[in-house]
N, C-alpha and C positions, 0 to 999 in steps of 0.2 A: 841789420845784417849787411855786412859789406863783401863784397868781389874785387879781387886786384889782379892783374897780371905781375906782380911784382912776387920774389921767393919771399919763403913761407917765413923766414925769420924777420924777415925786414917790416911787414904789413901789419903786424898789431901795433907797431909803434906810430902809426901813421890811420890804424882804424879807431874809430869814440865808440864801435860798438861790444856789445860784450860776449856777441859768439862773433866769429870771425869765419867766413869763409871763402877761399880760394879754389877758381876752378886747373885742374891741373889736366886738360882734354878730359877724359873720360873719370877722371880721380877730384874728389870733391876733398879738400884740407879742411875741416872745421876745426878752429883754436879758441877753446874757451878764455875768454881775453881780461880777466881782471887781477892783472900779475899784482897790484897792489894787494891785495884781500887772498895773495894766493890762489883764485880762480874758484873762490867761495861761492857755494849757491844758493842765492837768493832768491827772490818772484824774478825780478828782471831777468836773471839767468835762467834760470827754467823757464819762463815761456820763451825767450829766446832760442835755447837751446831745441826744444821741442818745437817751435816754428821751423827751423833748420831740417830738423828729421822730418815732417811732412812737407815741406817742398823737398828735397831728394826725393824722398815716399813718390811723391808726381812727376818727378822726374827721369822723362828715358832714356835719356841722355848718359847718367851719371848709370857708373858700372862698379865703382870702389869707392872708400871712404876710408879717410886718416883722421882720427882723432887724437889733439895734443893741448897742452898748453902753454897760454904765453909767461913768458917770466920764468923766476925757477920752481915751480910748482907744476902737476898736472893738474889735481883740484884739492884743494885742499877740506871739501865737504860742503856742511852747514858753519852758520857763523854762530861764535859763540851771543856778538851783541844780540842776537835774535832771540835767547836764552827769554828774556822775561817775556819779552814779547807774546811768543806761544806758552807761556806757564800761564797768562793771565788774560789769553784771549782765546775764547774755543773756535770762536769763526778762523779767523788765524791759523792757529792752528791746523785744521781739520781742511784746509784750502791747502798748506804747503804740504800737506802728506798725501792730499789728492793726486797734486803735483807731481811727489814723487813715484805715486803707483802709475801717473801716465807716461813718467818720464822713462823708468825701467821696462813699459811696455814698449815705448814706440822704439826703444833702441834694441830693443829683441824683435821686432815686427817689422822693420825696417828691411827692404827686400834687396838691398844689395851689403855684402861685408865690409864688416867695418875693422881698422886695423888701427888698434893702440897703440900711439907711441908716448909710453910714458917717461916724460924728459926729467921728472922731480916726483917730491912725493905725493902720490895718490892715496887717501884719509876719507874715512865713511864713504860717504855717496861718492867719492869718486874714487875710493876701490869698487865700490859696486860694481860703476858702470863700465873700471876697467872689464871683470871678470863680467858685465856681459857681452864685452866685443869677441868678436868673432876672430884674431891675432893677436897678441902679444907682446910687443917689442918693451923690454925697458933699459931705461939708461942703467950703467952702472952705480951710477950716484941715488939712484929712486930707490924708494922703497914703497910696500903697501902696508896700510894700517886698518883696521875698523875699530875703532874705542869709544864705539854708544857705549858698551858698558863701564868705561870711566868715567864718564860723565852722566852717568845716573840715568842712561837711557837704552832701549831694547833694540838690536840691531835688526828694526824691521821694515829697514827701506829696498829692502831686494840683495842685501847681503848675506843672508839666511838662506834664502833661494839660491843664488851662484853660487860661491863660494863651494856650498857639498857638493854641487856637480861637476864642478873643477878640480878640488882637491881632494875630494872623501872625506866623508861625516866626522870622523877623529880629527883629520888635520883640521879641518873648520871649524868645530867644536875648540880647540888649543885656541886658535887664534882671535875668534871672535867672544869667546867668551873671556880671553885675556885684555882682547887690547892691542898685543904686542903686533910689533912691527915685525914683516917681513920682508929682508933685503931683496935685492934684486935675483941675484944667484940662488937664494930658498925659494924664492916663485917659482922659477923654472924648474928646480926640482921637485916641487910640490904639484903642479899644475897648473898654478896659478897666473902665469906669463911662460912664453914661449921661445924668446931669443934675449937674453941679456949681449946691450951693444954701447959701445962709447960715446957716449953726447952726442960729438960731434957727427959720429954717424947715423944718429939716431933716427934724423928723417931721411935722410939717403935713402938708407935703408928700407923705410915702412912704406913712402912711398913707392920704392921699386918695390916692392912685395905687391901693394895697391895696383900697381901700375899690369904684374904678369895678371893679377888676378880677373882684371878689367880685359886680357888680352883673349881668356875662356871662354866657351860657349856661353852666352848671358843668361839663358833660361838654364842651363845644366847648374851654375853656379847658384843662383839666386835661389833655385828651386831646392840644392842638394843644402843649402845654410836653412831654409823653411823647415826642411824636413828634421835637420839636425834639433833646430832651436826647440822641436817641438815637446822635448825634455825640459827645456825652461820656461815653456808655457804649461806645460803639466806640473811643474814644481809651484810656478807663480798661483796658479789657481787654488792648488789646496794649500798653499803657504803664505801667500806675499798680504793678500787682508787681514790675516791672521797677526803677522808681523805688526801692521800698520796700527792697528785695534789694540794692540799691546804698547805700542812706542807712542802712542798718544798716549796712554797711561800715567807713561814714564813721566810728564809732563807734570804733573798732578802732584808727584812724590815731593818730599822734603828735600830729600838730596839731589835732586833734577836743579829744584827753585836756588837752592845753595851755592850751585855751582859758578855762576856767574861772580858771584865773590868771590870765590875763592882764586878764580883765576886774576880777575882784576887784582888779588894782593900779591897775587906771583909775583903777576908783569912789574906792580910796584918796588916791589921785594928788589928785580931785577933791572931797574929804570929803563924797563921796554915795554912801550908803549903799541907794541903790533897786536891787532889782533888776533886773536887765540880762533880756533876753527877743530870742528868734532869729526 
């Protein structure tokens, strides 16, 4: 984890680490930093990312939080190379959904708000983790996705959980059982994001949102986002194991184990050699 005094665009290209964070006075920037992979979540990424939210968690200092990513992606999920990996290792497996059930907790339990700017598109786990920050911003050009079920897997890393309490069980039912992508302008009508804004003002913006929020009584604020979130810890508890218990499943299936092919003959099909992400 690295610290800069340098703005927020300039510092991943100058940080090796892969959450990034910048103190902004009382506003913490964290940028998930692997614009090559699209800002894919891996072990390194996740405990990274979660080291990140337990030091702020300890920290008194820090009163707001900006969540973005580097490169032209916010996250682009899980990676597809990871595919056989968990289809043929249970320990694996059952370690990176650990992961994800701590990673949706501590950014729901995290006692100061956190504000999304999402600069590109955000795909499985990192729509999740847009819909469970506590603001909204996205660029114009973003869009959200969740397509576990294209890829032959159960959307049950905490997209099941937000998603219905952002948008209502119908519209989250459409999407997540589709697949389909959400532009930017349908989030905010849906509820799913809160301010559709230009790239280029994209952090301007989320940090001056961070910035009045951090300017509020600190315990009114902290206390009044506890109380809120307490809906997606009631959702999480009778939901998100449930999820988890099923999307390990999905592992196990014919069409899960297949999918890695099938992508790899795309890219071939297409002589693009990038990797593909759920």
């Amino acid at each position: 984890m690295s610290t800069s005094s340098e703005g927020p665009e300039s510092a991943p290209d100058s940080a090796g680490d892969v959450v990034w964070v910048e103190a902004d006075g009382p506003v913490s920037i964290i940028r998930l930093n692997r614009p090559e992979t699209m800002n894919a979540f891996g072990d390194e990424m996740h405990e990274a990312f979660l080291a990140v939210l337990r030091r702020i968690g300890n920290d008194r200092e820090v009163r707001a939080v900006v969540l973005t990513g580097a490169g032209r992606a916010f996250s682009a999920g899980g990676d597809i190379e990871d595919f056989e990996v968990f289809a043929n290792d249970l320990h694996a497996r059952r370690r990176i959904l650990r992961m994800g059930r701590l990673l949706f907790d501590e950014l729901v339990n995290v006692h100061v708000p956190v504000v999304a700017a999402v600069n590109g598109p955000a795909v499985g786990l990192g729509a999740t983790i847009v819909a469970a920050c506590d603001m909204v911003f996205i660029s114009e050009q973003a869009f959200l996705a969740d397509p576990h079920v294209t890829v032959a897997l159960v959307a049950g890393d905490g997209g099941s959980v937000a998603w219905p309490l952002n948008s209502g069980l119908l519209r989250a039912k459409e999407f997540l059982l589709t697949g389909d992508r959400l532009s930017a302008q349908a989030a905010v009508d849906i509820g799913m994001a809160n301010r559709v804004v230009a790239l280029d003002d994209l952090m301007t913006e989320a940090v001056a949102f961070a910035h009045r929020l951090a300017r509020l009584p600190w315990q009114a604020v902290q206390d009044t986002k506890a109380v809120l979130n307490q809906h997606l810890r009631r959702a999480a508890v009778s939901g998100l194991a449930f999820g988890l218990a099923a999307e390990s499943q999905s592992h196990d299936t014919l069409e899960f184990r297949a999918v890695p092919g099938l992508f790899r003959e795309r890219a071939a099909g297409r002589g693009d050699g990038e990797p593909k992400k759920k």
